[in-house]
N, C-alpha and C positions, 0 to 999 in steps of 0.2 A: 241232440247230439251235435256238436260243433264241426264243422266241416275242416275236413284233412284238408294237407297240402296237395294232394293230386284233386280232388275239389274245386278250390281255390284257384289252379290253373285253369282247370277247364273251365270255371265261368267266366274270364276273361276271352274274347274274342281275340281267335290270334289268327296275326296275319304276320304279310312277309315285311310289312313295311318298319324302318328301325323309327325310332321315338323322333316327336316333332322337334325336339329339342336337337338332338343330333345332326337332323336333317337341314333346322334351321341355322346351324355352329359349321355344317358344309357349305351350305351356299354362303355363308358369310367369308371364307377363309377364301372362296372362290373369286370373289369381287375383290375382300382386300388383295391376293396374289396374283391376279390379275391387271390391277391397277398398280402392284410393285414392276411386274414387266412391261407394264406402257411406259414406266417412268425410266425405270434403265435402259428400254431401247431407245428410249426418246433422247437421254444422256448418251448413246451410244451416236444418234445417228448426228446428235451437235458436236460431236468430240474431234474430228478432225474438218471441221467444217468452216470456211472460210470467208465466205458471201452470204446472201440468204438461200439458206440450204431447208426452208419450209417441207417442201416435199420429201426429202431425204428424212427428215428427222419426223415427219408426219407417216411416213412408210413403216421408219422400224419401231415409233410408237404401236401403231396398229398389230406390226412381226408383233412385239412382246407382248402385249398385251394378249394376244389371242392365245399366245404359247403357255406363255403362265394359267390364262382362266382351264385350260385344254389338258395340261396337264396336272394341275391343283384338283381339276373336276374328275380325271381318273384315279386318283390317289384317294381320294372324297368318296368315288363309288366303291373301289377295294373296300374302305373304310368300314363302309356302312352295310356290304354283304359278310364285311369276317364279323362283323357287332350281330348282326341277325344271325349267322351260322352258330355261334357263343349264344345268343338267345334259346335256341331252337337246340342245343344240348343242353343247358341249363335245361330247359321243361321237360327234356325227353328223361333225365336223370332223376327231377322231382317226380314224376310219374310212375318210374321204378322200370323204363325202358331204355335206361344206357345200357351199351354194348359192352360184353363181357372183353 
């Protein structure tokens, strides 16, 4: 006898965590946006700068950079618990336990 699709779910091990592909496609978007706000704060902090203004422009690299990885990595986490919540109705459905 060929194994149903509630079967089929159950012998996969399921957990909370979303696919390595996913998780690997956030911490990527994390670095590259991270590394787009050290480079504008960095353009920010040489833009009205007149002498060597190293420190000034080494500061709000740092500001952006932290801003963007901080905020790309909350957006990143949202991401990846609404992907696992859509997981975990997907199976509850194939199983024949969605909510009426």
């Amino acid at each position: 006898m060929p194994p149903t699709d509630y079967q089929a779910t159950r012998s996969r091990q399921l957990s909370a965590l979303p696919p390595q592909t996913a998780r690997a496609i956030a911490f990527s978007m994390i670095i590259i946006v991270g590394s787009l706000g050290g480079t504008l704060g960095y353009a920010l902090g040489r833009y009205n700068c007149v002498d060597d203004c190293s420190m000034r422009s080494g500061s709000f690299l740092l500001i952006g950079a932290v801003a963007g990885a901080v905020g790309s990595a909350i957006m990143a986490v949202l991401a990846l618990r609404a992907m696992g919540e859509w997981n975990e109705i997907r199976d509850r459905e194939r199983a024949g336990h969605a909510p009426n």
